[in-house]
C-alpha positions as CSV (number, residue, x, y, z in Angstrom):
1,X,12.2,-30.6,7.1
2,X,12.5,-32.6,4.2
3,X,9.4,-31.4,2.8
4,X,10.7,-27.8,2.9
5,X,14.3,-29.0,1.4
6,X,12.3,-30.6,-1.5
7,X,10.3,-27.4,-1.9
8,X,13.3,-25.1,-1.9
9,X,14.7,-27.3,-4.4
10,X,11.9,-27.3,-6.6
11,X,11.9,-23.5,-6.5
12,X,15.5,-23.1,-7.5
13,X,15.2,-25.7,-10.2
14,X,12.2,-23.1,-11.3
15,X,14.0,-20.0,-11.3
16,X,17.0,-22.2,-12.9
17,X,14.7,-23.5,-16.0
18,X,13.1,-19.5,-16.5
19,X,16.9,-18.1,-16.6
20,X,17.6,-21.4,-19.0
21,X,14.6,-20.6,-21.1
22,X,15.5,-16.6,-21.3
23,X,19.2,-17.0,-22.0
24,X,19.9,-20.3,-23.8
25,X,18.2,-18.9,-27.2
26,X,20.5,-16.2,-27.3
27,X,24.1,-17.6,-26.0
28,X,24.0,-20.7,-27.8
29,X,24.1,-20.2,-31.8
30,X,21.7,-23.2,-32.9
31,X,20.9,-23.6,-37.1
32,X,17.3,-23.9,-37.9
33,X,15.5,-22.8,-34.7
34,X,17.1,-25.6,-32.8
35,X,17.2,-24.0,-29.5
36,X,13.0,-24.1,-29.4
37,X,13.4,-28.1,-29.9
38,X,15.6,-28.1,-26.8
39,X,13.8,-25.9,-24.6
40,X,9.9,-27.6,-25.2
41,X,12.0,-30.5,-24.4
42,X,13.3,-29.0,-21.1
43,X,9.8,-27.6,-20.1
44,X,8.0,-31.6,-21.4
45,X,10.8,-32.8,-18.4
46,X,10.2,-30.4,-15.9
47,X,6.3,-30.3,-16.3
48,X,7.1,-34.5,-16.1
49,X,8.6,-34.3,-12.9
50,X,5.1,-32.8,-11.3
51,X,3.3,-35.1,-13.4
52,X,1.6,-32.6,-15.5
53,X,2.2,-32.4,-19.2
54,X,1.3,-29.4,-22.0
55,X,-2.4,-30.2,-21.6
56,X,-1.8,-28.5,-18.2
57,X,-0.5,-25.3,-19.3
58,X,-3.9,-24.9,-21.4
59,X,-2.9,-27.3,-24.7
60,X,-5.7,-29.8,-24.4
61,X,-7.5,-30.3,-27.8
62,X,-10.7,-29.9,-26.1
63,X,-9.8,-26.0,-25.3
64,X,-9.3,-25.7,-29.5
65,X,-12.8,-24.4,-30.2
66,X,-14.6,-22.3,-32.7
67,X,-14.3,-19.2,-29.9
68,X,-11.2,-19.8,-29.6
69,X,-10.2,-19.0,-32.7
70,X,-12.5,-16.2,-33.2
71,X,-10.9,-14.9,-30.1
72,X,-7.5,-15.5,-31.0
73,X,-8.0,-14.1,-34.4
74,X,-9.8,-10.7,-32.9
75,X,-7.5,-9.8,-30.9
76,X,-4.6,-10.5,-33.1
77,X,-6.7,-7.7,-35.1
78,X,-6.8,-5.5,-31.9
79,X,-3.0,-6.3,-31.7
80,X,-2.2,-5.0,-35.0
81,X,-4.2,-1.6,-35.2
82,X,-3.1,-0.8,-31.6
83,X,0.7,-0.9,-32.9
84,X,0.4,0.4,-36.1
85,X,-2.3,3.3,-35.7
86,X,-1.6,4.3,-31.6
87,X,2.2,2.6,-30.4
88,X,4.5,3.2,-33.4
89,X,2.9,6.8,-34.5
90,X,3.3,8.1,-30.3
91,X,6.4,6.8,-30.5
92,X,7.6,8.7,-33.2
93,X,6.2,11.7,-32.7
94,X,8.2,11.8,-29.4
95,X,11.5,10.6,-30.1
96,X,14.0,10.0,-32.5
97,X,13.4,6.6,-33.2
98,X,16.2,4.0,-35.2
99,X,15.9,2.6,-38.7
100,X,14.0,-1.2,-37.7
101,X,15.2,-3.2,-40.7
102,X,15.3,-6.7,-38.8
103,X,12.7,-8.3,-41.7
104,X,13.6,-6.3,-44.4
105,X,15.4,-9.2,-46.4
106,X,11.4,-10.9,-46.7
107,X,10.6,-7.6,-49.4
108,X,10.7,-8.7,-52.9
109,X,10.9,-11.9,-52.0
110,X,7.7,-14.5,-51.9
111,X,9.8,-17.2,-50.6
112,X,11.5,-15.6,-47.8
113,X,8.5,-14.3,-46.7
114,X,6.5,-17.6,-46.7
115,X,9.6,-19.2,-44.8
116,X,9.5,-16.2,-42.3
117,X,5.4,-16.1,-41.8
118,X,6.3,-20.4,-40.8
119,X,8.7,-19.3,-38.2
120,X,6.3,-16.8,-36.9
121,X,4.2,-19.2,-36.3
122,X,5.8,-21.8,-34.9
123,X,8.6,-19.6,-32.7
124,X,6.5,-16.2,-32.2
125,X,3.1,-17.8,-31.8
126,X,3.9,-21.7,-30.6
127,X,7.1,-21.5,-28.6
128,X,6.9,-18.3,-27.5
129,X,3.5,-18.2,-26.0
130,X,4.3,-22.2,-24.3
131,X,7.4,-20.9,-22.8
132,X,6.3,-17.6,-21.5
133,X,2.7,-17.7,-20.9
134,X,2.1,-21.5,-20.7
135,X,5.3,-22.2,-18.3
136,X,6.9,-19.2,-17.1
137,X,3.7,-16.8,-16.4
138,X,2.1,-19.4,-15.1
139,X,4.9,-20.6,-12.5
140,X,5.0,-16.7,-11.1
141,X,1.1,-17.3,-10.7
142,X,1.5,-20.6,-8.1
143,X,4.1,-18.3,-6.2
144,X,2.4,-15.1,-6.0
145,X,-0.8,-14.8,-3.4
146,X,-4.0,-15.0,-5.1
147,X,-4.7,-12.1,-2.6
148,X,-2.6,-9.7,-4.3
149,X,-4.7,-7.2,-6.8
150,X,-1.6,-6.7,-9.0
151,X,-1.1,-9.0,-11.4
152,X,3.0,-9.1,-10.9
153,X,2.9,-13.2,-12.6
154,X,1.7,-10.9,-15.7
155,X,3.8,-7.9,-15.3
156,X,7.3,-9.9,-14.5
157,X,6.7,-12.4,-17.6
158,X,5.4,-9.5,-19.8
159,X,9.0,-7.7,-18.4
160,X,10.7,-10.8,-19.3
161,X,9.5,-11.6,-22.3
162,X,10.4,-7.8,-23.3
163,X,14.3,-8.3,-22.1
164,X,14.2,-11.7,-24.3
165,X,14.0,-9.5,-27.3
166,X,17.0,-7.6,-26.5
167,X,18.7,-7.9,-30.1
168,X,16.0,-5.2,-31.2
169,X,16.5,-1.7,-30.1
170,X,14.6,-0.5,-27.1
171,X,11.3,0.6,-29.1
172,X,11.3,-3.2,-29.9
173,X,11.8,-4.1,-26.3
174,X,9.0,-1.7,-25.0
175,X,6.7,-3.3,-28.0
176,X,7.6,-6.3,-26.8
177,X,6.6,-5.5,-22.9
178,X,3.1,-4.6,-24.1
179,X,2.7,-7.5,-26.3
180,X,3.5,-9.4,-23.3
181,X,0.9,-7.6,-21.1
182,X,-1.4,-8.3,-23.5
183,X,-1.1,-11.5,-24.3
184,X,-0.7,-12.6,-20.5
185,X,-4.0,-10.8,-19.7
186,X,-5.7,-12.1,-22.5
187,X,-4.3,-16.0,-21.0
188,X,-6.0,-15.0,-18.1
189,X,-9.3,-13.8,-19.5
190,X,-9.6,-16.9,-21.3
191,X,-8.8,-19.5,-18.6
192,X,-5.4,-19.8,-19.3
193,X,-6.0,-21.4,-22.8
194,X,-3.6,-21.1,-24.3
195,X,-4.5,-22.1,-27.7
196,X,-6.2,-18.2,-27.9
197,X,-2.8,-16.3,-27.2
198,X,-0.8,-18.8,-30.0
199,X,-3.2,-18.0,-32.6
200,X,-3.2,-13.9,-31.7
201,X,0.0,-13.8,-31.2
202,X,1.1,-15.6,-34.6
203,X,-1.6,-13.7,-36.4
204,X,0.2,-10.5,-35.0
205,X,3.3,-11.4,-36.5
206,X,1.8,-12.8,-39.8
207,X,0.0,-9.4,-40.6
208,X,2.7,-7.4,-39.6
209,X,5.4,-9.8,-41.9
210,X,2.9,-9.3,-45.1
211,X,2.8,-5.6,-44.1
212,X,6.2,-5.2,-44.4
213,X,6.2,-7.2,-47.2
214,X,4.1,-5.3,-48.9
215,X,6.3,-1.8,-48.1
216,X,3.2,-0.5,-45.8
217,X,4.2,-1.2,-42.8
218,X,4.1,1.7,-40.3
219,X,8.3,1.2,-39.4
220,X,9.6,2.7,-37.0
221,X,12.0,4.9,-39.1
């Protein structure tokens, strides 16, 4: 009986820290990216508490290799051409799609977009790949039978982390799904390393910044 208490708590202490993870970033109006700070140090407590650490969400130094890079670095390649030559052109062919302007201030500007290519990658490729692959995807995967042949740990993060980036329009949030997919799917391919999906991820948004930047980026306007 006990046992089962101490599961159910741990389960709703789970589902608590995901909705904590999701929501904090947005409610709470933090200076400088404080709200990352906070939540690595909620997931560092939690992961404590099973006696694991970042290591075990695929962080270990010894995962850092020469393929790993190359891998993370390829794909972030695939990443880019799929959006800009297959996602944004489909998209706007079919529908009327908003004026995107959210990085617009970085054109003109070397600083700005130096300062924003940093936060890229320590919030879009770092924090955000820890938080949702590292913790959150791979929490839904120690709940969901390994017997099941659809991958719903991927496809409920991937969902998740497409709802997190609810202050862009909903073209934004659908980009956001499939980045998700594809990044959760690539976790998986690699072992859960998680060192591959930081540095695609980042590289992602770093091409994409300098692209915009640069007044060539396929917008979706």
């Amino acid at each position: 009986m006990d046992k089962v208490r101490n599961q159910t708590r741990t389960t709703l202490l789970d589902v608590c820290s995901i909705a904590f993870l999701i929501l904090f970033p947005h409610i709470v109006p933090l200076p400088f990216y404080m709200y990352a700070v906070i939540c690595l140090l909620v997931i560092w407590f939690l992961l404590r508490k099973k006696g694991m650490s970042f290591r075990d969400l695929g962080l270990s130094k010894s995962r850092f290799t020469l393929k790993t890079i190359l891998a993370g670095i390829i794909s972030g390649l695939v990443w880019v051409v799929f959006m800009q030559f297959i996602y944004i052109p489909v998209i706007k062919s079919l529908f009327v799609v908003p004026d995107y302007t959210e990085y617009n201030f970085i054109q003109g500007s070397l600083s700005k977009l130096i300062m924003t290519i940093s936060a890229a990658w320590l919030i879009g490729g770092f924090y955000e790949e820890i938080v949702f692959r590292g913790y959150i995807q791979s929490l839904f995967e120690t709940w969901i039978p390994k017997s099941s042949r659809i991958p719903w740990n991927i496809i409920i993060t991937s969902l998740l982390f497409g709802l997190y980036h609810w202050q862009q329009d909903t073209f934004g949030i659908i980009a956001a799904t499939l980045g998700g997919l594809y990044w959760g799917f690539l976790y998986r391919k690699y072992n859960n390393n998680l060192w591959t999906v930081i540095l695609s991820h980042a590289l992602f948004d770093t091409i994409t910044l300098l692209l915009i930047y640069t007044g060539v980026f396929g917008n979706l306007n």
